[in-house]
N, C-alpha and C positions, 0 to 999 in steps of 0.2 A: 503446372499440374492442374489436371481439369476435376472436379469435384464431381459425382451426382449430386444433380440440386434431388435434396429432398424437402418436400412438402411441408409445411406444418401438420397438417392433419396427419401426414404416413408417420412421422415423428410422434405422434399423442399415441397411436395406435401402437409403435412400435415399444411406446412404455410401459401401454396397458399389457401387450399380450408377449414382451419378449424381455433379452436384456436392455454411475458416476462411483467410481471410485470407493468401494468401503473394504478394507476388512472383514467385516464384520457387520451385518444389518441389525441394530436392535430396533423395539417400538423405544415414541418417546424422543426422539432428539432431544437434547435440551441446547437454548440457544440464550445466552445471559445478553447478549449487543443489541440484538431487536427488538425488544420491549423494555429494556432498562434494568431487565432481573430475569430468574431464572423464569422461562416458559417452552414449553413444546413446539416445536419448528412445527409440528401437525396444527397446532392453535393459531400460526401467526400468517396474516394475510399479505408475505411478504417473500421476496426469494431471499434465502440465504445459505450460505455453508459453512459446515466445522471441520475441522481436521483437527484431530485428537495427539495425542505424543505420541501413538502407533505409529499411526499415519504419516505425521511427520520424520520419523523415523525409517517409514518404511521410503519417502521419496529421497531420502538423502539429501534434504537440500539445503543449501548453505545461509539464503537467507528467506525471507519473504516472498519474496516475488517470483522465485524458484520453484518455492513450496506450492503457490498457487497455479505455477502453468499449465496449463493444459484443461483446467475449469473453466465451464461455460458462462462468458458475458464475461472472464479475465482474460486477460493479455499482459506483456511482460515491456517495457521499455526500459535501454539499457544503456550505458552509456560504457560499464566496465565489467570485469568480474564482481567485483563488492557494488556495483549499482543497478541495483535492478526495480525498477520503481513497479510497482502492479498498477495494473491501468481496468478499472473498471466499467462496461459498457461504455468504451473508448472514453471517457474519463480519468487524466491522470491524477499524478502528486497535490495538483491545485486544488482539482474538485473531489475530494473527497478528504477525509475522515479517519488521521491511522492515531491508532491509542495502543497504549499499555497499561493492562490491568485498568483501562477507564479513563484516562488518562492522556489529552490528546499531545500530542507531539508538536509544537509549533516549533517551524524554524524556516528561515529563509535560505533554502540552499539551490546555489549557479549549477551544481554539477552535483553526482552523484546520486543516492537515493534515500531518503529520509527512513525507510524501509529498512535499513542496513543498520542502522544506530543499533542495534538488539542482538544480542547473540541468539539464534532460535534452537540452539542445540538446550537452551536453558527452558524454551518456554513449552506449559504442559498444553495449550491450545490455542488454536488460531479460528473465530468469526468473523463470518465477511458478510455483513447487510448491504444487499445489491439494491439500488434507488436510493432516491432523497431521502435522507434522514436528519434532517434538520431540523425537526421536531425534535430528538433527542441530543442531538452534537452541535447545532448551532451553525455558522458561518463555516463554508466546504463543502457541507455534506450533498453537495449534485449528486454527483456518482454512487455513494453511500458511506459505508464505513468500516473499516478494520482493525480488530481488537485482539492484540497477541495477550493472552492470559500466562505472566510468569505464575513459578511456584508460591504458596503461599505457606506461612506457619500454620501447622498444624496440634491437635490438642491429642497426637496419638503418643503414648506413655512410649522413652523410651528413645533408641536413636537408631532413625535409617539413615543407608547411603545409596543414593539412586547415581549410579556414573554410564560414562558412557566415551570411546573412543572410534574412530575412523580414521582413511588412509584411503583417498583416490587416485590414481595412474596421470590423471589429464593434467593435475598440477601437482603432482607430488607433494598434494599436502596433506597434512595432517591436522585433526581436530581433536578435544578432549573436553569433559564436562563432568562436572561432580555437584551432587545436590544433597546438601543433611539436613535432615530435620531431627530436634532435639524435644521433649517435652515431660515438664513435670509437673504433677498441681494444675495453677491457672495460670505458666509460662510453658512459651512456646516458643521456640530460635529455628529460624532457618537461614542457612548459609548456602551459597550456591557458588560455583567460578566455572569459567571456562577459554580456553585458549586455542589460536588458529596461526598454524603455518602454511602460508599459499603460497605456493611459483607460482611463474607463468604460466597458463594453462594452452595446450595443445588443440589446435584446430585439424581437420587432414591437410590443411594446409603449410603446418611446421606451429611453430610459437606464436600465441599470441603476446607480441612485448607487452609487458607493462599491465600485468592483468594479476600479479603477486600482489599479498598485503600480507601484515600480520594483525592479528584482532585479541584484544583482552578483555574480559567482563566480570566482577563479580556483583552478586546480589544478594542482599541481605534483608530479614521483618523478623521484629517482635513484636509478641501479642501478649498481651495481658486480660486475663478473665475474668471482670467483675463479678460476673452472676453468669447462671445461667444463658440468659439472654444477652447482655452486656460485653463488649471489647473495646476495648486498645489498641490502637498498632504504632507502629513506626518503621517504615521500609527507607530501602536507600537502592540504587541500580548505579554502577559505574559500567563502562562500556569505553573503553579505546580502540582506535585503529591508527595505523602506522604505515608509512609510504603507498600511501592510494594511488594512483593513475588512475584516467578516465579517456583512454586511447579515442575514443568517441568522440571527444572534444574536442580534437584535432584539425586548426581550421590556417589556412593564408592569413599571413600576419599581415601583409599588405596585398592584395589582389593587384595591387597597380605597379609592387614592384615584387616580382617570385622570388628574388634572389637571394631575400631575405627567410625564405622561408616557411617555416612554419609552425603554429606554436601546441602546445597541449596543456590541459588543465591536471594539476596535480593540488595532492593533500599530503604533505608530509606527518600530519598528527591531527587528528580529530578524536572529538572525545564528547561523550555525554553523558552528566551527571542529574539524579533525581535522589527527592528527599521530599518525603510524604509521613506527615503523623496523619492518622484518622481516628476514628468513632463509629460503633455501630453497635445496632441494636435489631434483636430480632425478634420479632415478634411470635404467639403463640394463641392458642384457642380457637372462637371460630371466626373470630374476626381480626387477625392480627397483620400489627403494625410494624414496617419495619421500616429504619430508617438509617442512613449513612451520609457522612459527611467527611470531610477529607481538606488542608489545606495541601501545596505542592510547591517546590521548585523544582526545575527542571532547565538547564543551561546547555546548549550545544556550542562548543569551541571547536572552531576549524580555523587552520590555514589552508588556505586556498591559493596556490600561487600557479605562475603561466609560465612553461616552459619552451625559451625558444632553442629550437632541437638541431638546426645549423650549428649555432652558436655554444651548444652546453651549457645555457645556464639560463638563469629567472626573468624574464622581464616584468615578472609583475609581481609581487607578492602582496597577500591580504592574511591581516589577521581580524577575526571576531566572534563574539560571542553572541548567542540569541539566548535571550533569558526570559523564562517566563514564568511568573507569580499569579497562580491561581488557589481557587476556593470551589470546589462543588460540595453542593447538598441535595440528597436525595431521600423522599420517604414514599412507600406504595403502603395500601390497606386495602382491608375489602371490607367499602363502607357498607355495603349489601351482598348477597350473597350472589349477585351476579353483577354487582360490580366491583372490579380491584383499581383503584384511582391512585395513581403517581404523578408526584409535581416534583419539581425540582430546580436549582438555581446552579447555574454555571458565571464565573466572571475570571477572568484572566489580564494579565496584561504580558504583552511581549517588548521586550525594549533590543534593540541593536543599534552598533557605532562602528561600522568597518574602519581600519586603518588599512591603506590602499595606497603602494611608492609602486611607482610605473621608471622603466625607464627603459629606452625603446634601443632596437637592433638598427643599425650596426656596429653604431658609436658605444651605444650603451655609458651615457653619461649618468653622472650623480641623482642617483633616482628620488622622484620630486614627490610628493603627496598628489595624492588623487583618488581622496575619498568620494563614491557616489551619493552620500547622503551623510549627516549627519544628526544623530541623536532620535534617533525614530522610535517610535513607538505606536502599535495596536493595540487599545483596549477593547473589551468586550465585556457585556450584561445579556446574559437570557435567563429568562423565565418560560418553564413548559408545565403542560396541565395533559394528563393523560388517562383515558377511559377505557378498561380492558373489559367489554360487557360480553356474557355468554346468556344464551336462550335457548338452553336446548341443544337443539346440535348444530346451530349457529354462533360464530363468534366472531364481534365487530371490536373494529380496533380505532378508535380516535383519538386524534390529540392535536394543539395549539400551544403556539411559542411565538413571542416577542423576544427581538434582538436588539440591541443597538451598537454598535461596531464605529469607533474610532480612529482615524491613523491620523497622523501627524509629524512631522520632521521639522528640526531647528535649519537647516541649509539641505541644499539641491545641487549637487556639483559644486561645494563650496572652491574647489581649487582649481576651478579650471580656469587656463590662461585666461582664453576671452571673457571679460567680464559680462558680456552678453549672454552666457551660457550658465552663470551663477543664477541661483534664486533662491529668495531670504524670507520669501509671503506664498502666500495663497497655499500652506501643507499640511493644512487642517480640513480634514475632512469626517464626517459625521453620517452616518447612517442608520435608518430602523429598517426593520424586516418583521412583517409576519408570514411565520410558515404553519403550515398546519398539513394535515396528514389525516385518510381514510380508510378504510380496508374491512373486507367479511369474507370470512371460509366458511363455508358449512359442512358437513357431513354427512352425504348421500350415504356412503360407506367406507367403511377403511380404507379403500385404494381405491375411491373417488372422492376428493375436498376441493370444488373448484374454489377459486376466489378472485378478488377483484380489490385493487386498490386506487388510491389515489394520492402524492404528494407534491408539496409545493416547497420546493428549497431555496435556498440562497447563498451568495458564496460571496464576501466582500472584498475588495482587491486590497493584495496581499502587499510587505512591507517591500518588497522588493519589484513589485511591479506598479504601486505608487511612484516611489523616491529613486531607481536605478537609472545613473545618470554618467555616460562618461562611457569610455571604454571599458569592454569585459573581456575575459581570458578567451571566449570563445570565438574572436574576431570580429563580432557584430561591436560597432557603437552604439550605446541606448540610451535614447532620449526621453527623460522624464516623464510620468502620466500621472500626474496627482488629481487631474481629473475624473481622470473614469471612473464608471460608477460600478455598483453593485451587480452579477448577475441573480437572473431568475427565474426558474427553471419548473415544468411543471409536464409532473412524469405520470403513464397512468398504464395500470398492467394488468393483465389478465392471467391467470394458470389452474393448474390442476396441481394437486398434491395428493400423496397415496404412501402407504408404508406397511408390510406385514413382517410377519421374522422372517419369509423367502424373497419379498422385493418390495424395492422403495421406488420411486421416482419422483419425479419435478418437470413439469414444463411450462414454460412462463413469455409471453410474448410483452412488451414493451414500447409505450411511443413517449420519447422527453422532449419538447420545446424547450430550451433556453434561448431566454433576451439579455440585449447586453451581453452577449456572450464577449469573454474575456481572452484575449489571445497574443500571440508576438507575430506582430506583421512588420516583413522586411519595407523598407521606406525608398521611395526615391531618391534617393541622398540629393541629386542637382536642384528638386523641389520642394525638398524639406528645410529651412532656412535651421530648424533643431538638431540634424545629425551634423552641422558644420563642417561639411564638404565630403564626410564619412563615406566612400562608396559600399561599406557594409553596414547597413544600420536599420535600427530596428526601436519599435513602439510598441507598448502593451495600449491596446486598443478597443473600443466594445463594437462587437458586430451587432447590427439591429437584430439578429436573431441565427438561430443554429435548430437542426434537428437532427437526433438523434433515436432510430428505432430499431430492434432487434427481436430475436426469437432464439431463447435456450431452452435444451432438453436433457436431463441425464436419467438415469438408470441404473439399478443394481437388480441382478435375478439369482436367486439360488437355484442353480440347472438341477445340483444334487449333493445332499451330504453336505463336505464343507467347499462345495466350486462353487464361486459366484462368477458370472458375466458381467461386464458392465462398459456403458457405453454414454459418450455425452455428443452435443452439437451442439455448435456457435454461431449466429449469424448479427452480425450489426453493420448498421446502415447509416453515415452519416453524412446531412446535407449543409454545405453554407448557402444559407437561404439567398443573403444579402450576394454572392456572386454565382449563384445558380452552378455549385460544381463539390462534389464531393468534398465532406471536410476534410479536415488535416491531422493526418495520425490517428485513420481508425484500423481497427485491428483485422487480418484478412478471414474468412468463415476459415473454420475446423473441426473434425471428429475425432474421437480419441475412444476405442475398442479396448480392451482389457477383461484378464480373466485370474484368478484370485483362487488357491484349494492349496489340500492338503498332498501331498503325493509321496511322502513317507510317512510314517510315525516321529512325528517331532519337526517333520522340516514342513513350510508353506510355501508354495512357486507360486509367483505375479508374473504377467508379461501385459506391457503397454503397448499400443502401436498410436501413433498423431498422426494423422492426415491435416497437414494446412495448406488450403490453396492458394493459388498465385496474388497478391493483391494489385490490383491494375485498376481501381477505385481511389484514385492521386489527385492532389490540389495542386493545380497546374498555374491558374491565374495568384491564386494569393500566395504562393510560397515562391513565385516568380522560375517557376519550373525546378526548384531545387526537390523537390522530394516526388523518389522514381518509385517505377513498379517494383513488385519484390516477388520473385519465382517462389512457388509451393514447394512443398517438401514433404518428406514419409521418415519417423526419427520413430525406433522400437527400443523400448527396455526389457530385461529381461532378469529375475531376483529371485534369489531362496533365504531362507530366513530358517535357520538350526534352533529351537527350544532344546538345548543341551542341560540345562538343569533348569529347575525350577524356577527361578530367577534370573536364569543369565539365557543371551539367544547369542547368535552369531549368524551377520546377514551376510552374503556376498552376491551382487549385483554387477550387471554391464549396461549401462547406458548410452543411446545411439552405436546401437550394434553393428551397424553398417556402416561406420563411419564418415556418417554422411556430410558434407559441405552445404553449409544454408547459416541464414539469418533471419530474426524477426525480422517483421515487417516494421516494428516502432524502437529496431537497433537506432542511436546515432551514430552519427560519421555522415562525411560527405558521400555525395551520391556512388555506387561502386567501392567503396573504403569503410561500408560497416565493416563493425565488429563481426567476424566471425564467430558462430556457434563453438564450445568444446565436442572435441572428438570423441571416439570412443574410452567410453571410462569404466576401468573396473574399482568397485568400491568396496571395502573391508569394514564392517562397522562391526564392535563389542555394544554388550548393553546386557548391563546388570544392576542388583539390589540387592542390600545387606542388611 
């Protein structure tokens, strides 16, 4: 499918004087992930998006990465139904930054999507800081950062119940969510659960196998009210999932003999637990000070095992835990009346120990140990210093941060036969980083704030691409990188921003160097004396450098009354310097048209329409021809949402109305065998409060 290339400049124009996605335009956004606390998306010299529990509500979507598709500078990489990782300004899982409630999520995961660990039928809002934010989040943050806001206890007298149920056609599943909040005095309880039955979900092509899970969550905080100013809390999040598949994964168990097969990566039970006491304090008069501090666990347990699908049965099974003990403190003031100064200290450590018995097809003998690492751990130290200065109808955003970033492992393939392939030294490694970060909007008018920024990020290699050593479920063998270094990344953007009660927009262009860029390159096996004769194998590697530039645009217009238009566009460009060829896994350009009103008393109609074009922008020399062109596609929704009482709504929707056959562009599966998109879907959602 062929796109009209449109202009930058016709784009700016077509913000200013015509019709992304709202409900609802108010003034004011408020965006709490970009500055560190609550400030005006209109104040901050930076792109970013919220989606509110409307919102989220109103796309139906199952988890994160769903929720975001079709927003300019995201894209969605997928591997199954329950993995959908969000990729932003073609930056995945690696480089960037996903939190809950603040709170970043560390884990080392082969398969699926880290993204998924949350139930979002729980959560009341989703921000996405698009560029380096590594002044505020530390190690990751290239791409930026994403912050699912759960519910919080509240100090309103009394008890609600906010719930919520659905029921989709493509996998005959079903969803359910309940949220209480209780409060008396200076206590306050909230309680939350929710629960997911998924088939298989339906492409126009029949089933997709293997695309079923079941999901469980509940979440719980108390607060306690010293004073005024003063809290207590103490939260907790559980989260299970149950017989995952990740069809995606699906790779030649041996390339050199077929006969055997083929294998898939599965998760019979995964599970994430968190446990957070905090403090805070909130300041008051005309210089007040507030401050927050917070300790945390947080543990991800999966089994991860490899199915050979000849055979019926496991060749590999992993069991592990990634556990991580952290500490943040935060305090902002306005030591002058045009300055508001936040610092703050982040330290974390991550520790993981896979247990890994392989035992291979056809024979499938008495399965042997064959951990890739043992005893690893990431520590992390940052400190940031932050300057919110206003001058009138100028507003400059500064800030500096020191990192130093740890990894280290007791053994390297401790169990592999050849004793030439063990390693017992050199798995300490040690790293600093400064990042720092610029930016100024001004205020010509309401619906013109150009700005201009600048950041400098970093991202320090992760436990699993130091230490992965040995054989993985995905086919590839991976040999060791406890060398590589750090990347570092330096992004600089230009836009406009505007917003009245009839239209908003955003348009923002984009250019990011990264060095050291960090990646998995397949390996010569006959030349690499480290894949040990592996004809699939593979290295986490630093390219001398990567670039990556783009141009986004969205839009809301009130035509009239309560119809808004609204329209967005994607364009990103990525280059491997170091082999002069398109990189690898960027997302293909796309428009997304849509229009939002009332059309009875009590009911609202949406209709979407995605234009994504063909991507034919493929890394040919580094991924050794494996990753193809991917055809465009045209996918329409189309939604009414009943206000039948006061409290209660009743949506029903149809998704990809045309039932169209297509894939992202950053599906996995081998070439020709992604994942198929779901078909058309009719969806049932309730949503009420009591």
């Amino acid at each position: 499918m062929d796109l009209p290339r449109i202009s930058p400049l016709a784009l700016a124009l077509l913000c200013v004087f015509a019709p992304v996605r709202a409900e609802e335009a108010t003034l004011a956004t408020v965006n709490v992930t970009a500055k560190g606390y609550a400030a005006a998306d209109l104040e901050t010299p930076v792109s970013t998006l919220s989606l509110d529990r409307e919102e989220i509500a109103r796309r139906g979507a199952a988890n994160v990465g769903d929720a975001l598709r079709g927003e300019p500078g995201i894209a969605v990489s997928n591997d199954s139904a329950q993995g959908q990782n969000p990729v932003i300004r073609g930056l995945g899982k690696e480089s960037m930054v996903l939190l809950v409630d603040g709170m970043r999520f560390n884990s080392a995961q082969p398969a699926g999507a880290i993204a998924s660990f949350m139930t979002l039928g729980l959560a009341e809002r989703i921000e996405v800081v698009k560029g380096g934010a590594s002044v505020l989040y530390g190690t990751g943050a290239l791409g930026g950062a994403i912050n699912v806001l759960m519910p919080q206890a509240r100090f309103t007298p009394g008890v609600g119940v906010n719930a919520g149920a659905s029921y989709d056609s493509v996998s005959q599943g079903w969803r359910g969510t309940a949220v209480m909040n209780a409060s008396a005095g200076d206590h306050a309880l909230m309680l939350g659960a929710s629960l997911a039955r998924i088939d298989d979900y339906k492409s126009p092509e029949g089933r997709v196998k293997r695309t079923g899970y079941d999901s469980d969550a509940v979440i719980g905080q108390y607060r306690f009210r010293i004073d005024s100013q003063q809290q207590l809390r103490v939260s907790a999040q559980w989260h299970r999932d149950e017989d995952v598949w990740y069809p995606g994964s699906t790779r030649p168990i041996n390339p050199a003999n077929p006969a055997v097969g083929t294998n898939t990566v599965h998760s019979p039970k995964q599970e994430r637990r968190l446990y957070e006491a905090g403090y805070s304090r909130k300041g008051d008069g005309a210089a007040p000070f507030n401050f927050d501090v917070r300790v945390y666990r947080q543990e991800m347990e999966r089994s991860i095992y490899s199915w050979a699908n000849r055979f019926n049965r496991d060749m590999v099974t992993n069991e592990v835990t990634f556990r991580t003990d952290g500490v943040d403190a935060k305090a902002d003031w306005w030591v002058h009346p045009q300055h508001q100064l936040a610092l703050g200290v982040n330290a974390w450590k991550m520790s993981g120990n896979p247990d890994r018995r392989m035992s291979s097809p056809p024979a499938f003998p008495a399965p042997v140990v064959n951990n890739p690492f043992q005893d690893a751990e990431i520590r992390a130290l940052g400190l940031y210093l932050q300057d919110d200065m206003r001058f009138g109808q100028l507003n400059v955003l500064a800030g500096l941060r020191w990192d130093q970033v740890e990894g280290s492992a007791k053994s390297m393939n401790p169990n592999a036969a050849n004793p030439a392939m063990r390693r017992f030294s050199g798995l300490k490694e040690k790293e600093s980083a400064v990042s720092g970060s610029l930016g100024a909007i001004y205020e010509v008018a309401p619906l013109l704030r150009p700005y201009a920024s600048y950041a400098r990020a970093f991202r320090a290699p992760g436990m699993r691409e130091r230490f992965e050593s040995g054989p993985r479920g995905d086919g590839y063998y991976y040999t060791g990188s406890p060398e590589v270094e750090a990347e570092q990344a330096d992004q600089y953007e230009i836009g406009i921003k505007g917003e009245t009660s009839a239209l908003n927009y955003q348009v923002s262009a984009f250019y990011n160097k990264i060095d050291n860029y960090l990646t998995g390159q397949i390996m010569p096996a006959a030349t690499t004396p480290a894949c040990a004769g592996n004809a699939f194998c593979k290295k986490t590697v630093n390219l001398g450098s990567a670039t990556i530039k783009g141009f986004e645009a969205k839009v809301a217009w009130q035509v009239s009354g309560s119809h808004w238009l609204n329209a967005s566009y994607s364009r990103i460009r990525g280059e491997n310097d170091d082999m002069n060829e398109p990189l690898f896994q960027m997302p293909a350009d796309e428009v997304s048209l849509g229009w939002i009103g009332q059309i009875m008393p009590g009911v609202k109609g949406d209709f979407t329409l995605r234009l994504v074009d063909e991507q034919k922008r493929v890394a040919t020399r580094f991924t050794n021809g494996t990753e193809n062109r991917t055809a465009g596609f045209v996918t329409a929704d189309l939604g009414a949402t009943w206000q039948f009482a006061k409290n209660q709504s009743l949506r029903l929707a149809v998704r990809n109305i045309a039932d169209k056959t297509y894939h992202e562009h950053l599906s996995e599966g081998l070439s020709g065998s992604e994942i198929k998109a779901p078909g058309r879907n009719v969806q049932i959602a309730w949503r009420g409060s009591f």
